[in-house]
C-alpha angles and dihedrals in degrees: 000000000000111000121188113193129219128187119186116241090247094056088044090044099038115006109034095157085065085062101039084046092053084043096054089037091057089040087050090057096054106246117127108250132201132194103209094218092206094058120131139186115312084232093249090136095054098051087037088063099047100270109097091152089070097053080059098091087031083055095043082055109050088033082058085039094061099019099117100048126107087220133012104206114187128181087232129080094194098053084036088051097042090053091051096043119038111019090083085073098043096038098057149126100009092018102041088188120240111198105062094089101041095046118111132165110224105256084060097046093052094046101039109026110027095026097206123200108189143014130197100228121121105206107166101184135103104250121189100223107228115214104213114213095236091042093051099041109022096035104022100235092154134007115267115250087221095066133073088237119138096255123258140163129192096193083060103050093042089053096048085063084068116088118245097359118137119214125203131165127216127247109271090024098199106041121134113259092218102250109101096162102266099007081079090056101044103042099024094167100054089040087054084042090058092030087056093049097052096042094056084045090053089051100045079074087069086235117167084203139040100206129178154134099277124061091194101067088037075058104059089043095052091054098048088050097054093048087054093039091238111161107233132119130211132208136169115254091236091069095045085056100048096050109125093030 
């Protein structure tokens, strides 16, 4: 099995150990896994902001760039989700795209591919398990909350295979963070206002961590918590995961 990996600008820019975990934890099941060096933004940004005619050449890129995997695994559910989602609408008629249907985020790929059963980490902290919108309701990481669904979620049942860690989930599970790529920038107040409410909700589990899919919202919490001195640390999944390997 052929993996490409792709890791977002933010995770390479902000957040690298996301990558080099998704990286150890591809190399620990056994496919053979490549990092296309001239990789480039998926062009979420772009469409997020209103301007989805300008992530076309950025989709046509990174579309040419993976073309040829079996799988492209990436340690983010939104650009995982927008790939999957959307570039069917922005790759047609002269470029037909040909990742949508091969794109996972990690978490995915472990729970649904490659199906694995144990891991070798040792994490023994309490972690407060974060439910990203993409990753809930465009990957079906978890059951939304929404829906009359026997309730399941794939972040859960990946960390339980780490000795002594301790998993909690928030009040209102499922709730929107607040940063929603642009939507941050354009109502901040509102964004700090839902980003405020999670996190206290986060912290009511008596978690020492907030850990999920996606670094961006991780991102936006983090943020809010060290500007009101709250003691709480974050950490993608991928890396909790990961640890021992």
């Amino acid at each position: 099995m052929n993996i490409g990996l792709f890791v977002p600008c933010y995770v390479d820019a902000l957040y690298p150990e996301a990558g080099i975990a998704t990286y150890k934890l591809l190399k620990h099941v056994g496919v053979n896994v490549t990092y296309p060096l001239k990789q480039t933004c998926c062009g979420q940004p772009m469409a997020n902001g209103g301007f989805e005619k300008m992530a076309k050449s950025l989709a046509e890129k990174l579309d040419d760039t993976f073309k040829d995997f079996d799988y492209v695994v990436a340690p983010s559910a939104s650009c995982a989700a927008f790939v999957k989602t959307y570039y069917p609408r922005i790759l047609k008629g002269e470029h037909p795209c040909m990742t949508s249907k091969k794109i996972t985020d990690i978490v995915e790929f472990l729970h649904d591919v490659v199906k694995v059963k144990s891991l070798p980490g040792f994490f023994p902290h309490v972690v407060s398990v974060h439910n990203s919108c993409h990753g809930v309701r465009e990957l079906g990481l978890s059951s939304p909350s929404e829906r009359n669904v026997p309730p399941f979620n794939k972040i859960i049942d990946l960390l339980k295979l780490v000795k002594g860690i301790t998993v909690k989930e928030p009040e209102r599970k499922d709730e929107c963070c607040g940063f929603g790529g642009m939507f941050s920038v354009e109502e901040p107040h509102v964004s700090a206002r839902m980003g405020n409410d999670k996190l206290d909700r986060h912290i009511a589990t008596g978690a020492e961590f907030v850990t999920g899919a996606d670094s961006s919202c991780l991102m936006h919490l983090e943020g809010i918590a060290r500007k009101a001195g709250k003691n709480i640390k974050f950490i993608h999944v991928a890396q909790i995961l990961a640890a021992g390997l």
